[in-house]
C-alpha positions in Angstrom: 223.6 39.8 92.0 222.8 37.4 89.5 223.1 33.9 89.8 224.1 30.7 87.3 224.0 27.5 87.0 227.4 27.6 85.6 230.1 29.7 85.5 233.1 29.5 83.3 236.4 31.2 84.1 237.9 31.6 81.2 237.2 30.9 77.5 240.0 29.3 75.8 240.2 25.6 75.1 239.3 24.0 78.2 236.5 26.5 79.1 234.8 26.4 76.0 235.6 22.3 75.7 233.4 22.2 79.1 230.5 24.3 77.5 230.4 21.8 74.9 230.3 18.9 76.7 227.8 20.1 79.2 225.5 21.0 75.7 226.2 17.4 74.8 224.4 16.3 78.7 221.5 16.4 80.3 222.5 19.5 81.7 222.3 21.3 78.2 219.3 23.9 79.3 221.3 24.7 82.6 222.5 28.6 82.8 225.9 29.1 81.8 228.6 32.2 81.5 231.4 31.8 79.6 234.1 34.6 80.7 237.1 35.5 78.8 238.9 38.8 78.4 240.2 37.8 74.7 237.5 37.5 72.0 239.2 34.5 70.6 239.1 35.8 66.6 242.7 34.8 66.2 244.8 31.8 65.1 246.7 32.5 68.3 247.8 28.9 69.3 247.8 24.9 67.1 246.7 22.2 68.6 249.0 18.7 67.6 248.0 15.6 69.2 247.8 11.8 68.6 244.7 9.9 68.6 243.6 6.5 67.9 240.3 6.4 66.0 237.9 9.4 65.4 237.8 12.1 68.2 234.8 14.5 68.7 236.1 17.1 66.4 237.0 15.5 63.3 235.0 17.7 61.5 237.3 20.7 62.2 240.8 19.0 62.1 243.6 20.9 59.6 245.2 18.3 58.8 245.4 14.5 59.8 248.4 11.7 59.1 248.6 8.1 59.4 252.5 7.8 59.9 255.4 11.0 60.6 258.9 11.5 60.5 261.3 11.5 63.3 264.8 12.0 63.3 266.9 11.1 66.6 270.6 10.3 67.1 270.4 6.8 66.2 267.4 7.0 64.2 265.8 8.7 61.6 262.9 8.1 58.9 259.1 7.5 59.6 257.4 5.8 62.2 254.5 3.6 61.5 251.9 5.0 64.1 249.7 1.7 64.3 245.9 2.3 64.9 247.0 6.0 66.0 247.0 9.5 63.6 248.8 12.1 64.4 246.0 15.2 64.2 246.7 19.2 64.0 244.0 21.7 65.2 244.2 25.1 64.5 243.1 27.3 67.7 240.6 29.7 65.0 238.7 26.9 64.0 238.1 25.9 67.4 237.0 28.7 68.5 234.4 29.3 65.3 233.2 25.6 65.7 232.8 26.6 69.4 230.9 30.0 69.1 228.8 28.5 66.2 227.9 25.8 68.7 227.5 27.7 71.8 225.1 30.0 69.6 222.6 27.8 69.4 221.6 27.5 73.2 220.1 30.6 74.4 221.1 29.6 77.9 225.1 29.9 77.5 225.9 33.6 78.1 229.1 34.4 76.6 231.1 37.9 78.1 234.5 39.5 77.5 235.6 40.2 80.9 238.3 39.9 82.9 238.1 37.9 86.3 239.0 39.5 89.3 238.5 36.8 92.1 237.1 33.9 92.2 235.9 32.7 96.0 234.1 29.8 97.9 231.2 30.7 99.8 228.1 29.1 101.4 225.9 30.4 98.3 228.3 28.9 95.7 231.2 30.1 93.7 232.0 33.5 93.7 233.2 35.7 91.2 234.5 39.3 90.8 234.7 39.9 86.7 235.2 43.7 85.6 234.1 44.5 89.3 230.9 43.3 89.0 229.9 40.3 91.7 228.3 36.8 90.4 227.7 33.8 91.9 227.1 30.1 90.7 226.3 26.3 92.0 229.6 25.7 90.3 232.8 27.7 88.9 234.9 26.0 86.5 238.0 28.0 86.9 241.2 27.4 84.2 242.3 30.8 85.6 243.8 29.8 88.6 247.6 30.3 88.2 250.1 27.3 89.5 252.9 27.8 91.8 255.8 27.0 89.9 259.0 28.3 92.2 258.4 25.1 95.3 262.1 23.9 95.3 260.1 20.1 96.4 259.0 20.0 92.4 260.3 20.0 89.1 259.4 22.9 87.2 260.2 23.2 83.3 258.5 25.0 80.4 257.7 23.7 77.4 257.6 27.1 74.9 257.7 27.1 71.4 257.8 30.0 68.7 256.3 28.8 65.3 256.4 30.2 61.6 253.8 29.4 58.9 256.2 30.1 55.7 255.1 30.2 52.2 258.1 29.4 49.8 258.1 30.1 45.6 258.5 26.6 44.8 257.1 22.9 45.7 259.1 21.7 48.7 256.8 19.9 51.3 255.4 16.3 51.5 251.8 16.3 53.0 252.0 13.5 53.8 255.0 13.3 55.5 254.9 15.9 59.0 258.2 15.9 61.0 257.0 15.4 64.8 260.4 15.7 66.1 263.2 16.4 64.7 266.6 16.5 66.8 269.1 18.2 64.4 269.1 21.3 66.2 271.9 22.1 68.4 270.6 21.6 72.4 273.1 23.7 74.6 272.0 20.8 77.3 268.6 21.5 77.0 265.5 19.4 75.0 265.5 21.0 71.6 263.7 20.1 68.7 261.6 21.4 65.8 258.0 20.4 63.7 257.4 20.5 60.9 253.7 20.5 59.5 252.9 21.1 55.9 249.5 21.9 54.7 250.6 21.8 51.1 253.2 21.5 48.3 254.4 25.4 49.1 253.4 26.0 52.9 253.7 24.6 56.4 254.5 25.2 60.1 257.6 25.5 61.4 257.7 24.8 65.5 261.0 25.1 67.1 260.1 23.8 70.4 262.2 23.9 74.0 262.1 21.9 77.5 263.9 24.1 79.7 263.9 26.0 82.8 264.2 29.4 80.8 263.0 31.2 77.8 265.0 32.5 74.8 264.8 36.3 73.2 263.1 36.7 70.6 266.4 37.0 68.7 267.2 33.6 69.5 264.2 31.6 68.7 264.1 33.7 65.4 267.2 32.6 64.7 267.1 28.6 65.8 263.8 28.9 63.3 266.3 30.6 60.3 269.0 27.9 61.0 266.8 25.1 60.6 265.0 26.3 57.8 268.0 26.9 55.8 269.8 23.3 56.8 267.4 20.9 56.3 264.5 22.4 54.2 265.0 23.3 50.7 263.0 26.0 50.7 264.7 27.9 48.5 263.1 32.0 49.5 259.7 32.0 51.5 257.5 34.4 53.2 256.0 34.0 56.9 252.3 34.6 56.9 251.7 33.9 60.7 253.6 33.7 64.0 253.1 31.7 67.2 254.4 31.6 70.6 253.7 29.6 73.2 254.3 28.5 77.0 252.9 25.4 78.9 254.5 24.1 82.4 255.9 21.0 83.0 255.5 20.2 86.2 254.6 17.8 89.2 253.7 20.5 91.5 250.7 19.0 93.0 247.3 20.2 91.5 243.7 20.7 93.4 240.9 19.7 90.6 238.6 20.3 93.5 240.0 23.0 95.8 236.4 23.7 97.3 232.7 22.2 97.3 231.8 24.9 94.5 234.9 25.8 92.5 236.3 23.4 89.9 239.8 24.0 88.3 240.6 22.7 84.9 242.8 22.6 82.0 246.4 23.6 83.1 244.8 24.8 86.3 243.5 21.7 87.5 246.5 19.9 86.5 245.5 18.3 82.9 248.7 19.0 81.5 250.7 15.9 81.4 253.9 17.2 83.3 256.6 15.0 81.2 255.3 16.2 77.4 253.4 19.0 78.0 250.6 17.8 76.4 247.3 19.3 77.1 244.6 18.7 74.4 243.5 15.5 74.3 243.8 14.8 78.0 241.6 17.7 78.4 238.7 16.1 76.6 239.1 12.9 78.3 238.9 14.7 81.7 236.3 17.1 80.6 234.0 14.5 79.6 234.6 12.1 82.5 233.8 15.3 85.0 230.5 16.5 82.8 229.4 12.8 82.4 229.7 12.5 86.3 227.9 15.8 86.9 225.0 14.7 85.2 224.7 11.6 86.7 225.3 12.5 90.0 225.1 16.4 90.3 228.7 16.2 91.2 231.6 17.4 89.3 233.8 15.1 90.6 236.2 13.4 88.0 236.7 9.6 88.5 240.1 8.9 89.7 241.8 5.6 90.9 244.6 5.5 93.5 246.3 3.3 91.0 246.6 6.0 88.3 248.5 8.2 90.5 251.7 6.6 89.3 251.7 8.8 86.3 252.3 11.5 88.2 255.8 9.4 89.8 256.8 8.8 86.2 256.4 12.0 85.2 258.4 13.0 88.2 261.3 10.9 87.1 261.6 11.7 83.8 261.1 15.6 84.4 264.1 14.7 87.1 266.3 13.3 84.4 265.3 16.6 82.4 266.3 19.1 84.9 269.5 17.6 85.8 270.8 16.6 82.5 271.2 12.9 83.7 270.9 11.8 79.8 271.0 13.9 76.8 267.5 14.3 75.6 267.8 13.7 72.3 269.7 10.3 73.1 266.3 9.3 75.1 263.8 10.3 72.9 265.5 8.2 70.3 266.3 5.7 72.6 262.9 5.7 73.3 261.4 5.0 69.7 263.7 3.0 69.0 263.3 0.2 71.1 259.2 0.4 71.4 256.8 1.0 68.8 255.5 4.4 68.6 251.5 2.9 69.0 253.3 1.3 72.5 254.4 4.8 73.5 251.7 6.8 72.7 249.6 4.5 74.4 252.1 4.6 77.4 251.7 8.7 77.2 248.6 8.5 77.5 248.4 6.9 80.5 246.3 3.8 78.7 248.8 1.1 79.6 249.0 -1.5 81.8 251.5 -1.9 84.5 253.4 -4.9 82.8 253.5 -2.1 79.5 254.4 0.4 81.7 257.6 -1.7 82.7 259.0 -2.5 79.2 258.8 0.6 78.2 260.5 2.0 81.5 263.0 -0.8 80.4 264.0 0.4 77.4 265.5 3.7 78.7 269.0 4.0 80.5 269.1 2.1 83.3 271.7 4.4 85.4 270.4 8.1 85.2 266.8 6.9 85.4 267.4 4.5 88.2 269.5 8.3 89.9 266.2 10.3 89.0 264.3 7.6 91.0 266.2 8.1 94.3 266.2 12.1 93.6 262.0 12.0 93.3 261.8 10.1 96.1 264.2 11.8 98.5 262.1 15.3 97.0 259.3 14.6 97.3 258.9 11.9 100.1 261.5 12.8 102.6 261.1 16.4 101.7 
């Protein structure tokens, strides 16, 4: 049975962000398999995330903007994003920046496979992959599938089904992206579409959902034709490409470290921020924090301080107001850029705030059904 530094269950964004990372360490000669049963030669997925500064993959971006639309109830026009750029990935040049990378270390092993078990055991981590047996001083595991029926947490889904259209004439801004735009119709759910141009004639069309269920493929098709039709003036236009999507939201509680030798990340180990369903960027923070720890300690333990768990209860109570239709989502979400800049809520979003921060923005939203979700988290999930 052979026997790695490293293994990697699975290959998608967060395995293959942890590869690169560990090439950035000290670690960089250590043995690694990368195991994925996709080959990952496909724009299969895009990447949107804000960002202040210059991240690690800059090189690679698709397109970058200093200030985006948004169109609310109450408000509508574009939002002066402060220090922060809004940035769009595309999943195929990801994964070509990452195999061209990877390449260069003879070390990383990468296999099309399809994991079977993963284990604990006194050796190390233990996997099962097309019925053959490896084992490993660690397993990073973003395989490992979340429980998403416990009646204690809040389960949405964010899913989203995405054209890239090509129309005859000149009818997109590049410089202006939509990141959310409300004038859909929400049948009590949170509705709302992007829109992303990558020039004069083409762009991405997201019609994205925060809901307990998923749509037919009729539907979505049809939300998508609605909007299109409304409030772009398209005029006719082609669709080159197609994307659909699923991400939980939810505060179901998450093991990054279910054993001494098996490591969960990405969704798995609970880097998906439950109240946006943003995954990206938290990823990299986490993945760096855990590889930089690793190397200095021989631990892949990610720094965490009791403190920071109160994400996780604001998430809770805005998931709660979700769930239970306390407040009409598109009300909030203008409520909420409205009465704080959007620099202040990123920030807050990403979990860089202080607690005094923290308050005004907590401030700013309806006092009644948040103050209702509070008492309904707390009965949930305290009293049980």
């Amino acid at each position: 049975m052979k026997k790695y530094d490293f293994i990697i269950a699975g290959g998608g964004m967060a395995g293959l962000s942890i590869a690169y990372y560990l090439t950035q360490s000290t670690l960089r000669d250590r043995s690694i398999l990368i195991l994925d049963r996709e080959q990952k030669n496909r724009n299969d997925r895009t990447w949107c995330f804000w960002e202040p500064g210059e991240g690690p993959y800059e090189s690679i971006l698709f397109r970058s903007w200093d200030r985006v639309e948004f169109h609310g109830t109450t408000l509508s026009g574009l939002l002066d994003m402060g220090d922060y750029r809004y940035k769009m990935l595309r999943g195929i040049d990801f994964y070509e920046f990452m195999q061209r990378h990877l390449a260069r270390f003879p070390n990383i092993e990468i296999r099309q496979a399809t994991v079977n078990r993963i284990k604990e055991t006194v050796q190390g981590g233990f996997v099962i992959a097309d019925d053959e047996p490896l084992i490993a001083n660690y397993v990073f595991d973003s395989t490992f599938a979340l429980n998403l029926s416990e009646p204690e947490n809040h389960n949405l889904l964010q899913h989203f089904k995405g054209w890239v259209i090509h129309t005859e004439k000149p009818c997109f801004d590049v410089t202006r992206p939509r990141m959310m735009d409300f004038r859909v119709a929400q049948h009590n759910d949170c509705r709302f579409v992007y829109v992303l141009p990558f020039d004069e004639k083409t762009a991405l069309v997201e019609f994205t959902l925060f809901s307990k269920k998923l749509l037919t493929a009729a539907e979505y098709e049809a939300d998508l034709r609605h909007y299109i039709d409304r409030h772009l003036d398209t005029g006719p236009y082609t669709i080159s490409e197609t994307e659909f999507g699923i991400i939980p939201m939810s505060d179901v509680p998450t093991k990054e470290n279910p054993s001494e030798h098996i490591i969960r990340i990405g969704t798995s180990g609970g880097y998906t921020k439950p109240s946006t369903g943003y995954t990206f960027r938290r990823t990299q923070t986490y993945l760096r924090n855990l590889v930089q720890n690793l190397a200095q300690t021989g631990k892949p333990h990610r720094p965490k301080s009791w403190f920071s768990g109160r994400f996780k209860f604001y998430d809770s109570i805005m998931l709660n107001v979700l769930e239970n239709n306390r407040y009409p989502a598109d009300d909030m979400f203008t409520l909420l850029y409205e009465r704080n800049s959007p620099a202040q809520v990123f920030k807050f979003l990403d979990e860089d705030t202080s607690f005094g921060e923290e308050l005004r923005v907590m401030w700013s939203m309806p006092k009644v059904p948040f103050t209702m979700a509070l008492f309904s988290v707390m009965r949930r999930k305290i009293v049980g």
